[in-house]
KEVO-745895 format. One record per residue (C-alpha): x, z, y. Coordinates in steps of 0.25 Angstrom, whole numbers, padded with zeros to 4 digits, always signed. Example, Ala and Ser with C-alpha at 12.3 -4.5 7.8 and 13.67 -1.06 7.14 Angstrom:
2
+0049+0031-0018;+0055+0029-0004;
This chain:
125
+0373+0703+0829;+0389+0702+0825;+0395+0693+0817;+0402+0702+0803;+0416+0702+0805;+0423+0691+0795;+0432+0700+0788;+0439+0688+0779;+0453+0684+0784;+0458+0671+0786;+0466+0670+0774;+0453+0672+0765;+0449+0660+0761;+0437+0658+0753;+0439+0656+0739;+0434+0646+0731;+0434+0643+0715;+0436+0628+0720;+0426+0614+0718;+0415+0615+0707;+0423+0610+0695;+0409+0602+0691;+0409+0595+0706;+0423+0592+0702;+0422+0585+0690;+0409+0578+0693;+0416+0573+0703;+0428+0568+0697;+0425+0567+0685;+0436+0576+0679;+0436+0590+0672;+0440+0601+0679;+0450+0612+0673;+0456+0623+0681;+0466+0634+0677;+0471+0647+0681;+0486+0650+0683;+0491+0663+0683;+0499+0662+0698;+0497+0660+0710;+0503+0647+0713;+0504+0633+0705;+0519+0633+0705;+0519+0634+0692;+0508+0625+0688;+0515+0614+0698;+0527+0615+0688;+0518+0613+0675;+0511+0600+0681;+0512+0586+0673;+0516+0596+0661;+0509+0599+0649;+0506+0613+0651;+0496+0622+0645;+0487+0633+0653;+0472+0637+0652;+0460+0627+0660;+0446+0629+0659;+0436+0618+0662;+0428+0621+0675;+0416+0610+0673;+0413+0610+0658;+0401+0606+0652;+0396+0618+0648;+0401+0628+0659;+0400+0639+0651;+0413+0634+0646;+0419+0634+0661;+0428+0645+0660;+0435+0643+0646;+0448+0642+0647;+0455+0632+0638;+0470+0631+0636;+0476+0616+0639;+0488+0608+0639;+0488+0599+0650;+0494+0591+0662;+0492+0597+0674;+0495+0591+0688;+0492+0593+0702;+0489+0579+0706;+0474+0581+0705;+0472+0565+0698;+0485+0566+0688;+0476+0572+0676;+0463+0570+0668;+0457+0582+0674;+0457+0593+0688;+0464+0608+0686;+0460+0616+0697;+0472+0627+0698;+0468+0642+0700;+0477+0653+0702;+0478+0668+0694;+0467+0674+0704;+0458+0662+0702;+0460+0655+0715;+0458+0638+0714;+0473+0632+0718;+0471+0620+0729;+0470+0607+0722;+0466+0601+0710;+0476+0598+0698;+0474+0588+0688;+0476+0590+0672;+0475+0582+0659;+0472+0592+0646;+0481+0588+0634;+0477+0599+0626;+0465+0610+0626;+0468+0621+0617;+0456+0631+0611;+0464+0642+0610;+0468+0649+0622;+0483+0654+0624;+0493+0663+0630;+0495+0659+0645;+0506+0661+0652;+0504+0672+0663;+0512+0668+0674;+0509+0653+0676;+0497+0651+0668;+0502+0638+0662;+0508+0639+0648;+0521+0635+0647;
């Protein structure tokens, strides 16, 4: 018998939604945001760190996870140092792909009603 041709190229990595946002919190002990920016890099995110900003999270280990992918909109402080802030923000870009690295952020305010966001960064300015 023959072995089926691997017809994936190199560059093709596997894709992966990241670690289990329960695992994560379970294990440190700390709620676990992530949002979406509308780009495909974090330059602009960069810029809006140690900033109150506000953009779109949802909570990825709630109690109920029915509630898992309700988007809420906050004002926060976001940083990339992963220990600055309260809480971990895992970045992912327009297409849905998980940014290396886990941010830190500290919610100042949650508002219920949802908003306008900005199309090309994501983040309200």
């Amino acid at each position: 018998m023959h072995e089926r041709p691997n017809r994936r190229l190199a560059v093709h990595k596997g894709f992966s939604w990241g670690e289990d946002p329960y695992e994560i919190k379970k294990k440190e002990g700390r709620e676990v945001y992530d949002t979406i920016i509308l780009d495909d890099s974090r330059d602009k995110l960069l810029g809006e760190q140690d900033k109150e900003v506000t953009f779109s999270i949802r909570l990825l280990a709630p109690e109920n996870r029915r509630m898992k992918y309700c988007f809420r909109m906050v004002k926060a402080k976001i940083s990339q140092e992963p220990k600055k802030y309260k809480d971990i923000l895992l970045v992912r870009s327009q297409r849905g792909l998980l940014f290396p690295g886990n941010w830190s952020i500290e919610i100042l305010e949650m508002s219920k009603d949802l908003q306008w966001v900005a199309h090309t960064t994501g983040v309200l300015t």
